[in-house]
C-alpha positions in Angstrom: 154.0 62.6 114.2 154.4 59.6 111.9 152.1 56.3 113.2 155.4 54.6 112.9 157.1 56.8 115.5 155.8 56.9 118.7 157.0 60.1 121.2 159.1 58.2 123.3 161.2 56.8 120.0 162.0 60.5 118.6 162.5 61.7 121.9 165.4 59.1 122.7 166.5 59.6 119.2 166.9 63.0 119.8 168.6 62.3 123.3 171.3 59.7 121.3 171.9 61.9 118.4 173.2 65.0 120.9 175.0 62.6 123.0 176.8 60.8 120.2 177.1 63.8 118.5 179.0 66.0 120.9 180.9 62.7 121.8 182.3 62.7 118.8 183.3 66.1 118.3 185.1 65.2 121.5 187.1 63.0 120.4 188.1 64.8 117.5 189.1 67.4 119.2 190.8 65.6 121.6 192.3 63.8 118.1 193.7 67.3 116.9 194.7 68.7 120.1 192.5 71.1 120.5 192.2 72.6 123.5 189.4 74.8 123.3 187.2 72.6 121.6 188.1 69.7 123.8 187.0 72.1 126.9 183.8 73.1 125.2 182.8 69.3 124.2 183.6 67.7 127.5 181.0 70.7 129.6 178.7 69.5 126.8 179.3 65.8 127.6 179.0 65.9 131.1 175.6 68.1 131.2 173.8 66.0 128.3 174.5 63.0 130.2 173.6 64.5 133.6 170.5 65.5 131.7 169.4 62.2 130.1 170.0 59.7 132.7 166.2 60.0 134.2 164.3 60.7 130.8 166.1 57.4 129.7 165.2 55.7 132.5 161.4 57.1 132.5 160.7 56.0 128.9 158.8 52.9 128.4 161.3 50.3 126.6 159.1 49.7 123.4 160.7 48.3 120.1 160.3 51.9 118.6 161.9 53.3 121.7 164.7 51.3 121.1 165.0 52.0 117.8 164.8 55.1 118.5 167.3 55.1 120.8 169.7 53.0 118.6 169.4 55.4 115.3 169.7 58.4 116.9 173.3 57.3 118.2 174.7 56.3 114.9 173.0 59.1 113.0 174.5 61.5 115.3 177.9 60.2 115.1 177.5 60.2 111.3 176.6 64.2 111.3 179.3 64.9 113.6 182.2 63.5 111.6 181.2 65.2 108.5 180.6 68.5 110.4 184.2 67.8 112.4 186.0 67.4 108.9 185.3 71.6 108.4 185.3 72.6 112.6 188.8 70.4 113.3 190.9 70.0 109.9 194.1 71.6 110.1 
């Protein structure tokens, strides 16, 4: 582990990257009408968010955490709309 990353920062980064990841696979599936993918995202969804709300809350609110928290969001976002460009193109 880096001394400029603390656990609690890679674990929320971790936590926002899957969330904002499958989020937006969602909504590009939801985007090409696809039903199947839209079906398998939302389960996703709903059980990563289900599953975060008490580590979130446990985590002690440091500036790394946050940053962590923050980064791992966008970064997963990022991923997922270059991986969505080959899973939902028509």
């Amino acid at each position: 582990m880096s001394k400029y990353f603390t656990r609690e920062a890679c674990e929320l980064f971790g936590i926002q990257f899957g969330s904002y990841f499958i989020l937006t696979l969602n909504y590009r599936a939801i985007a090409t009408i696809n039903y199947p993918g839209t079906f398998i995202t939302d389960l996703v969804v709903a059980a990563l968010t289900f599953a975060s709300i008490k580590r979130v809350a446990a985590v002690n609110s440091t500036t790394e955490a946050r940053a962590g928290y923050v980064l791992g969001g966008a970064t997963g976002a990022m991923f997922a709309l270059w991986l969505s460009t080959f899973l939902f193109s028509r």
